[in-house]
N, CA, C and O atoms as a GROMACS GRO file, in nm:
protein
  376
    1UNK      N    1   0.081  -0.121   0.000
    1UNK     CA    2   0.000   0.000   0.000
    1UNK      C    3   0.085   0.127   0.000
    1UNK      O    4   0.040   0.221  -0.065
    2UNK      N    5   0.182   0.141   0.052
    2UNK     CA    6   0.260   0.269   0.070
    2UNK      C    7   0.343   0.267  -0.023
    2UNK      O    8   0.378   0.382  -0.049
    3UNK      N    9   0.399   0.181  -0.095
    3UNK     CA   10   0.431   0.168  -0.263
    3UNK      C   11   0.326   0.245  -0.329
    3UNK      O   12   0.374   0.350  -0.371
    4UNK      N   13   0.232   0.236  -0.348
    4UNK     CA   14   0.119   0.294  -0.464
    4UNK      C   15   0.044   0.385  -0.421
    4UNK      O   16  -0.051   0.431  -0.484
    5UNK      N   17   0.104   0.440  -0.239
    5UNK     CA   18   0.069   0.558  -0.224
    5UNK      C   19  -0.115   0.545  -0.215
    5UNK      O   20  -0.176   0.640  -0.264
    6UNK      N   21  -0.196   0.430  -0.154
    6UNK     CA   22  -0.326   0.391  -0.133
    6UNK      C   23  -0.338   0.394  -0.035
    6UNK      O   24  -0.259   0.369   0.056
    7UNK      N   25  -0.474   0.435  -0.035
    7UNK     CA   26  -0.543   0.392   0.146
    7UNK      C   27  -0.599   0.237   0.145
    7UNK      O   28  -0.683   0.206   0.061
    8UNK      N   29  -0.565   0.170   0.210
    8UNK     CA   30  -0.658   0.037   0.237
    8UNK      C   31  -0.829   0.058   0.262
    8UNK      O   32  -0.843   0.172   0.307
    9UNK      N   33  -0.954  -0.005   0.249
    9UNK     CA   34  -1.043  -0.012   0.242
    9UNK      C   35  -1.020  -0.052   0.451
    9UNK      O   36  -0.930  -0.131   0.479
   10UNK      N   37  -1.064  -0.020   0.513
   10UNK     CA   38  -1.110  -0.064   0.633
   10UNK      C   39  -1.218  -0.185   0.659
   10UNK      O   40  -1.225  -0.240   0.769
   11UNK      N   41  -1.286  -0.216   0.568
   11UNK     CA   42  -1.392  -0.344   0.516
   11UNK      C   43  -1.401  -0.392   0.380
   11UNK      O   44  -1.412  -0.294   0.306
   12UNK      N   45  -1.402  -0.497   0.315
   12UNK     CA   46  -1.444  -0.542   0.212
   12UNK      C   47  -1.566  -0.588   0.204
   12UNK      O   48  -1.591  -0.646   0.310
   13UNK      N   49  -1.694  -0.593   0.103
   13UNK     CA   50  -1.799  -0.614   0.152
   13UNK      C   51  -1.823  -0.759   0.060
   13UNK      O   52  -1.747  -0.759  -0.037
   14UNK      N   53  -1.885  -0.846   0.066
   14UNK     CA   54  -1.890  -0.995   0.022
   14UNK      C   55  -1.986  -1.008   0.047
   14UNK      O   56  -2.049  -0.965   0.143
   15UNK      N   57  -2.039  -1.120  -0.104
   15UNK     CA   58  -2.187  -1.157  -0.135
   15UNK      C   59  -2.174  -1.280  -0.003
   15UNK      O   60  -2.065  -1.326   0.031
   16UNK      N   61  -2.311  -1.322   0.064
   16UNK     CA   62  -2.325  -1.426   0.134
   16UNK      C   63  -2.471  -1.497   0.022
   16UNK      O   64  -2.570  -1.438  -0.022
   17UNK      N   65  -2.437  -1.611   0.009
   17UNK     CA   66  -2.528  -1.677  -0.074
   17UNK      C   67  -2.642  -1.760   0.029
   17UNK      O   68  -2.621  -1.834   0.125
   18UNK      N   69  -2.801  -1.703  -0.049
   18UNK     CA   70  -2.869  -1.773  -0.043
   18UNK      C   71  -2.923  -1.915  -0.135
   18UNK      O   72  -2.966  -1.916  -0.251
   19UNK      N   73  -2.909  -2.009  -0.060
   19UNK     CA   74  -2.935  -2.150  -0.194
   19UNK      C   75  -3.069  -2.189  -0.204
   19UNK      O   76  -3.153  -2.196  -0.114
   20UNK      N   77  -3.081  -2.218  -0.347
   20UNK     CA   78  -3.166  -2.278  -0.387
   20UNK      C   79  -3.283  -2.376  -0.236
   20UNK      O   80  -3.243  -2.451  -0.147
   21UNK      N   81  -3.432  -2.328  -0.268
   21UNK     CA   82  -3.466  -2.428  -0.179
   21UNK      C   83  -3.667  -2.350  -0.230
   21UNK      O   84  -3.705  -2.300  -0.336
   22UNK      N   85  -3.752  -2.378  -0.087
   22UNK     CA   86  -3.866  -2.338  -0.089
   22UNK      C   87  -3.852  -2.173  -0.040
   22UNK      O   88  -3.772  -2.114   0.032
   23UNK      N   89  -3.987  -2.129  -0.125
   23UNK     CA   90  -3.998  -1.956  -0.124
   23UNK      C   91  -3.935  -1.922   0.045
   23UNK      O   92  -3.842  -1.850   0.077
   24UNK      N   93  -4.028  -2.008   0.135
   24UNK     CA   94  -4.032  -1.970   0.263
   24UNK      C   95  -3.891  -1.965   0.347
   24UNK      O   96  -3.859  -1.886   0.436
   25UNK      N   97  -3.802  -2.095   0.279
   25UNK     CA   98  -3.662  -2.130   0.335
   25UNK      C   99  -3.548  -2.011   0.288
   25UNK      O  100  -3.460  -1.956   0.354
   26UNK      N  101  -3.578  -1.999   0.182
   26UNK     CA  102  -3.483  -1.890   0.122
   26UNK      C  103  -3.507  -1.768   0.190
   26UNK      O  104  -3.411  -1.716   0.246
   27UNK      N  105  -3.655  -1.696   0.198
   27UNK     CA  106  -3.643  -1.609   0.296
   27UNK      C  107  -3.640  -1.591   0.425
   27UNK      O  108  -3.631  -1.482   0.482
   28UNK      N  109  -3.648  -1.709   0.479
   28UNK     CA  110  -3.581  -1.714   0.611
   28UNK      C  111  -3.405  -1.724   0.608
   28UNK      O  112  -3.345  -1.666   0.698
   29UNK      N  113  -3.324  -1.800   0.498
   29UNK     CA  114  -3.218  -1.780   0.476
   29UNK      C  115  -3.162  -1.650   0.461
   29UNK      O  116  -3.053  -1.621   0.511
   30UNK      N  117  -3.229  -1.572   0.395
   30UNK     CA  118  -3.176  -1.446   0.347
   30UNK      C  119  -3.218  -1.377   0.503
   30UNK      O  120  -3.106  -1.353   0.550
   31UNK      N  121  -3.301  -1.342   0.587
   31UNK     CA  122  -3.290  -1.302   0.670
   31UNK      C  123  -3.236  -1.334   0.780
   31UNK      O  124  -3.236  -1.252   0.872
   32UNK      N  125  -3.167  -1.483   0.798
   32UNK     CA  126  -3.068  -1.482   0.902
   32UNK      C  127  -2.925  -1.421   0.861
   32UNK      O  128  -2.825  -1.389   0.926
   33UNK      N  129  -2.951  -1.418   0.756
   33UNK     CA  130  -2.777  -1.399   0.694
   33UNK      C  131  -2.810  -1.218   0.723
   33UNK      O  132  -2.758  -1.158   0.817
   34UNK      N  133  -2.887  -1.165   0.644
   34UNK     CA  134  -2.850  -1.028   0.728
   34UNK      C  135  -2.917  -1.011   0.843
   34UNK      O  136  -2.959  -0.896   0.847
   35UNK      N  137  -2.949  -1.078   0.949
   35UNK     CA  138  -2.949  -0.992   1.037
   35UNK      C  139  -2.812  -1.034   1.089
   35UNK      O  140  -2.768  -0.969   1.184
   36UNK      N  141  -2.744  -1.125   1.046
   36UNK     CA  142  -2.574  -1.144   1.088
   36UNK      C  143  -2.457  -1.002   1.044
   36UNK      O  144  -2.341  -0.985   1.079
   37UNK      N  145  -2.525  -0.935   0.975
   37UNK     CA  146  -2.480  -0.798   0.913
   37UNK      C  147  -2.464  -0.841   0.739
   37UNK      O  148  -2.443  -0.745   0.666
   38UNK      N  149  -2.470  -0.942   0.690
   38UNK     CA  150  -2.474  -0.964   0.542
   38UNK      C  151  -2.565  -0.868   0.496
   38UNK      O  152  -2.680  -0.856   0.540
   39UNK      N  153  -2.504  -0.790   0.395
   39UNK     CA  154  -2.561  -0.651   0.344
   39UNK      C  155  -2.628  -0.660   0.199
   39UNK      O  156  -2.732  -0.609   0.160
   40UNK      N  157  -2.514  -0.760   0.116
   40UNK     CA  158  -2.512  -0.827   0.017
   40UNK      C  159  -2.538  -0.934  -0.026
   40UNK      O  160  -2.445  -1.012  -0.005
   41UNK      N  161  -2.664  -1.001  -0.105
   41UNK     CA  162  -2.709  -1.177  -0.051
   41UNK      C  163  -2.730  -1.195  -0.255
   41UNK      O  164  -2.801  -1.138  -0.338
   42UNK      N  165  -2.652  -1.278  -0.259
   42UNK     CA  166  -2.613  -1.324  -0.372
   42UNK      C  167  -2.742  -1.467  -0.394
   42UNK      O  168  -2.702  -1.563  -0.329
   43UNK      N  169  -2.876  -1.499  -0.467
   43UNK     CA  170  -2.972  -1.590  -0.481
   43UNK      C  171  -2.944  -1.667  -0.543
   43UNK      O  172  -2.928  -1.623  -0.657
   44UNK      N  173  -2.926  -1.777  -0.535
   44UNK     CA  174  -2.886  -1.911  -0.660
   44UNK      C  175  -3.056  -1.891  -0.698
   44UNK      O  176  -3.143  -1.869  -0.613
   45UNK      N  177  -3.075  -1.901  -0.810
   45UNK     CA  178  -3.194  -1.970  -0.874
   45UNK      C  179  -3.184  -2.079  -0.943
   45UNK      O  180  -3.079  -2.127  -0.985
   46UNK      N  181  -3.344  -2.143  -0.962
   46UNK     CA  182  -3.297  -2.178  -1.117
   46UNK      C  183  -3.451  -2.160  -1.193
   46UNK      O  184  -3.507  -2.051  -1.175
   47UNK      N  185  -3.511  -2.250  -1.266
   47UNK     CA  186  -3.624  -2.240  -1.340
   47UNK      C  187  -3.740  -2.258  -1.283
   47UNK      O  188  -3.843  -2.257  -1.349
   48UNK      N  189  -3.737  -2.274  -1.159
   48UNK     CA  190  -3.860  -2.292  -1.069
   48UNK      C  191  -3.905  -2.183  -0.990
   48UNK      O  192  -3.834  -2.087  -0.961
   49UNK      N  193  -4.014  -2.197  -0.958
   49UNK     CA  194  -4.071  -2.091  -0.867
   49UNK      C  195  -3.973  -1.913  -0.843
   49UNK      O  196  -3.931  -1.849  -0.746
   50UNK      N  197  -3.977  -1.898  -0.975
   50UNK     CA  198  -3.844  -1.776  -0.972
   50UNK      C  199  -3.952  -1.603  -0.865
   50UNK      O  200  -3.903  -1.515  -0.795
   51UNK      N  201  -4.068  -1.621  -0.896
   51UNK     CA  202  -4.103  -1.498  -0.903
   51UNK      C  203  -4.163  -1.511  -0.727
   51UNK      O  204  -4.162  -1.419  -0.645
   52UNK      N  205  -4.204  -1.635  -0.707
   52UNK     CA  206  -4.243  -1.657  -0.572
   52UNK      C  207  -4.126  -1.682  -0.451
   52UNK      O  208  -4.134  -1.693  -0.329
   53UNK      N  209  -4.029  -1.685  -0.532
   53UNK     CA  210  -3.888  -1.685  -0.440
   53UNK      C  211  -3.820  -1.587  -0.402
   53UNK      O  212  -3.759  -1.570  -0.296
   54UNK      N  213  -3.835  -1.491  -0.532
   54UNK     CA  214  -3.790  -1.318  -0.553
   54UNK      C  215  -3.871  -1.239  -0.427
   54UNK      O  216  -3.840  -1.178  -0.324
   55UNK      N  217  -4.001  -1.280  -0.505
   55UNK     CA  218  -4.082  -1.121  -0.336
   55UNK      C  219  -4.104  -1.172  -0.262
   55UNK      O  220  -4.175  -1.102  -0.190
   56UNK      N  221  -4.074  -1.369  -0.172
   56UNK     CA  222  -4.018  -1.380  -0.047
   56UNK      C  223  -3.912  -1.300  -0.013
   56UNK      O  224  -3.917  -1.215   0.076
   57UNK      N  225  -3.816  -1.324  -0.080
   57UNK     CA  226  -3.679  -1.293  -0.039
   57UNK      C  227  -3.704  -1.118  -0.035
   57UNK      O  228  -3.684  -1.078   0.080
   58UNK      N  229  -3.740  -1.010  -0.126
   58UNK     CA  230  -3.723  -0.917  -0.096
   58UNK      C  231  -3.818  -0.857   0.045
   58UNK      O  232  -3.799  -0.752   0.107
   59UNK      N  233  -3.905  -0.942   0.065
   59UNK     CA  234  -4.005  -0.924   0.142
   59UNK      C  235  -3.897  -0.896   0.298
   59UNK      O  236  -3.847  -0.810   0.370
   60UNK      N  237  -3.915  -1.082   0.270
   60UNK     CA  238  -3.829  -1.058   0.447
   60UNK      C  239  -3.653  -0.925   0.451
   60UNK      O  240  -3.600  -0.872   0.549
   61UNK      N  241  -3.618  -0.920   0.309
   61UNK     CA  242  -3.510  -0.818   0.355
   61UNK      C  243  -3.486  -0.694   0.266
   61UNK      O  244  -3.387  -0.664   0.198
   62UNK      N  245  -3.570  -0.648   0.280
   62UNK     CA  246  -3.603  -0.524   0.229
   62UNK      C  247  -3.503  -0.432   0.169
   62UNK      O  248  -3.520  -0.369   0.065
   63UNK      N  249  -3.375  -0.430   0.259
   63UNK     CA  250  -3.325  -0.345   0.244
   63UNK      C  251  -3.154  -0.401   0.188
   63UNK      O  252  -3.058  -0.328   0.163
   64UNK      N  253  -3.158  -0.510   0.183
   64UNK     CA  254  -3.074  -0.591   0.115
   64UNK      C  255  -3.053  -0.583  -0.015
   64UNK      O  256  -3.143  -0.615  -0.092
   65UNK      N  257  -2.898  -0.526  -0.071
   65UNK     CA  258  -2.856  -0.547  -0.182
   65UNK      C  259  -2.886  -0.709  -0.236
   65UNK      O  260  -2.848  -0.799  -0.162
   66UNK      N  261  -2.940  -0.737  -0.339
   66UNK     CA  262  -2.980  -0.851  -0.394
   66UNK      C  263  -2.857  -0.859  -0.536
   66UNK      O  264  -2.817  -0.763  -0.603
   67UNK      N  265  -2.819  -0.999  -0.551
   67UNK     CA  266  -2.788  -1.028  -0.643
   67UNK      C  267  -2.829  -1.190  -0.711
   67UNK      O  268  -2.844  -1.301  -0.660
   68UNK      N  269  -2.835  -1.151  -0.818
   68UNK     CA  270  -2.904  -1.338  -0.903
   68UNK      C  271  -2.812  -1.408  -0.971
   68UNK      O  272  -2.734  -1.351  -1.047
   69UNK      N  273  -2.811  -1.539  -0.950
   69UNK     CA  274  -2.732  -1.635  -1.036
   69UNK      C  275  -2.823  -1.764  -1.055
   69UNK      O  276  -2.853  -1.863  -0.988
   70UNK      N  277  -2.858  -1.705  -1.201
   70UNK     CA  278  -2.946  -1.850  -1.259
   70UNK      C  279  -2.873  -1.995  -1.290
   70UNK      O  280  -2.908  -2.090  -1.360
   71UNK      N  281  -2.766  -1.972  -1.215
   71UNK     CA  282  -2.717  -2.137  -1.256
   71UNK      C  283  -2.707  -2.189  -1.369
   71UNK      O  284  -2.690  -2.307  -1.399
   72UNK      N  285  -2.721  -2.080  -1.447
   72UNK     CA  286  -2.741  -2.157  -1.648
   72UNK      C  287  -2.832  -2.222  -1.706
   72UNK      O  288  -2.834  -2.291  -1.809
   73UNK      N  289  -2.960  -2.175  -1.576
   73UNK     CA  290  -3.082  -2.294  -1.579
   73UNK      C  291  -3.164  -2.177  -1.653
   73UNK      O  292  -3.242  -2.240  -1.725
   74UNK      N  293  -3.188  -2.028  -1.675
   74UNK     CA  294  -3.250  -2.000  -1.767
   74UNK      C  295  -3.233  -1.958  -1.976
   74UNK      O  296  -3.130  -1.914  -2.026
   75UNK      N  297  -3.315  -1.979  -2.025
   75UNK     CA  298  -3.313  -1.926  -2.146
   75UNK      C  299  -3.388  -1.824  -2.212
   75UNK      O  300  -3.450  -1.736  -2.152
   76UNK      N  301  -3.384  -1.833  -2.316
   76UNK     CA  302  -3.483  -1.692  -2.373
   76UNK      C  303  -3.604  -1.694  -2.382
   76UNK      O  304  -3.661  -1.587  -2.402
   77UNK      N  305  -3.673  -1.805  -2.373
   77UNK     CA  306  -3.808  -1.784  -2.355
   77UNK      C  307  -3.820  -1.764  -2.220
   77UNK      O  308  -3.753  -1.824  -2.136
   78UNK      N  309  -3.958  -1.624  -2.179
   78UNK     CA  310  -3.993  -1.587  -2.058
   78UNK      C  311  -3.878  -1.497  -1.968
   78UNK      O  312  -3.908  -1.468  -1.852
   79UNK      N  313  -3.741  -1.452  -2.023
   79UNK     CA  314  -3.619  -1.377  -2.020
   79UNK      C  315  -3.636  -1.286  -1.984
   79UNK      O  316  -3.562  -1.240  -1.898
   80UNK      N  317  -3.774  -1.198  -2.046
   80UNK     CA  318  -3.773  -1.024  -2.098
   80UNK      C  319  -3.862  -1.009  -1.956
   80UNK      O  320  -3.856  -0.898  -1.901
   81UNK      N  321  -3.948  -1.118  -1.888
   81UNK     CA  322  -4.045  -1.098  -1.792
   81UNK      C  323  -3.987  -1.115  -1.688
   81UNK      O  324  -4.007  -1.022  -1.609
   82UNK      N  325  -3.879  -1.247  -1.628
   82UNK     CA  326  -3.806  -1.260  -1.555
   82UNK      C  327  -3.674  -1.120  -1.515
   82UNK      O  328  -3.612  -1.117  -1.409
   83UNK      N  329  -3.663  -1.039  -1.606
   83UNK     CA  330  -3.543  -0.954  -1.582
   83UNK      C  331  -3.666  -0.865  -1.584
   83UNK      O  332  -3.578  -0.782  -1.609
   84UNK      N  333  -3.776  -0.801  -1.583
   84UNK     CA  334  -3.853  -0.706  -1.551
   84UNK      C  335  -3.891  -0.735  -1.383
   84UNK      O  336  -3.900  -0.645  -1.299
   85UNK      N  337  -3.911  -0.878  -1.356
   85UNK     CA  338  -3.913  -0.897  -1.249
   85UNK      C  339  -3.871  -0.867  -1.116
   85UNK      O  340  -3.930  -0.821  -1.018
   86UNK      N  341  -3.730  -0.913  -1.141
   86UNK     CA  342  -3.619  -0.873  -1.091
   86UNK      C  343  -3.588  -0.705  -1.058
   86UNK      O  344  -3.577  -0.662  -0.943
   87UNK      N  345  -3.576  -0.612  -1.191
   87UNK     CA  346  -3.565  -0.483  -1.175
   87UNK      C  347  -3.711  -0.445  -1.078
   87UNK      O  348  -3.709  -0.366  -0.985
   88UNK      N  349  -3.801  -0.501  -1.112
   88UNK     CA  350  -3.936  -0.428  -0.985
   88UNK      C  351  -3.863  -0.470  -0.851
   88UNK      O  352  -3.885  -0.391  -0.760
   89UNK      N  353  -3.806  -0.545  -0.828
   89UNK     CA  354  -3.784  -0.594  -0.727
   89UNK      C  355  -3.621  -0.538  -0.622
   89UNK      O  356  -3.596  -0.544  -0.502
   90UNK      N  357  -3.533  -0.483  -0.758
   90UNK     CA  358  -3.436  -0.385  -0.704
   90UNK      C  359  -3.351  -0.481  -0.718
   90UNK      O  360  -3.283  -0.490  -0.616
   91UNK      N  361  -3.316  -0.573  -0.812
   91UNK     CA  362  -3.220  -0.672  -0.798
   91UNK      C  363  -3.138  -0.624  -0.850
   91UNK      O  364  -3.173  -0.574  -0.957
   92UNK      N  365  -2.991  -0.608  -0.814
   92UNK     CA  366  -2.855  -0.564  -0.862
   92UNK      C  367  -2.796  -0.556  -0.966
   92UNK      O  368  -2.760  -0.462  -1.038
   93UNK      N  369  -2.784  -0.694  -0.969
   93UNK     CA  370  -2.730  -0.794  -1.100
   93UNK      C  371  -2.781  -0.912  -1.084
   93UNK      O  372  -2.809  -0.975  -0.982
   94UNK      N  373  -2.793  -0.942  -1.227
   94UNK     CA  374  -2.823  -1.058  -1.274
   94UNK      C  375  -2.695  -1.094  -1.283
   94UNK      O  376  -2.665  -1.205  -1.325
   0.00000   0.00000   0.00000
């Protein structure tokens, strides 16, 4: 650091992943993880129950940076509705 003349970050902030499971489990997952201070909750999906898993999860943590990883399990049909989804919902990144 004093080579390149930088300040160090005092925290790094890191996705904590919620996994794949039922609407209800995931948002109970996602809300133990932040109320542990996880700020950032990274969602495995895949082709199932995507939209009933989404406004659990934003439900119980409102205020949680969200991020999605479809696992490679989606395609282009139903794409344009699923990523409209998501943006109502404040999701980060896909």
């Amino acid at each position: 650091p004093a080579l390149l003349d930088v300040t160090l970050p005092q925290s790094i902030v890191t996705a904590q992943t919620v996994v794949i499971g039922e609407p209800e489990q995931m948002a109970a997952s996602a809300q133990a993880l932040y109320a542990t201070g996880a700020t950032l909750l990274k969602v495995k999906l895949d082709d199932r129950l995507i939209s009933e898993r989404m406004v659990a999860i934003r439900a119980a943590v409102p205020d949680a940076t969200l991020i999605v990883d479809a696992n490679e399990s989606w395609h282009s049909e139903g794409l344009a509705a699923r990523c409209q989804l998501l943006s109502d919902l404040g999701v980060a990144i896909l």
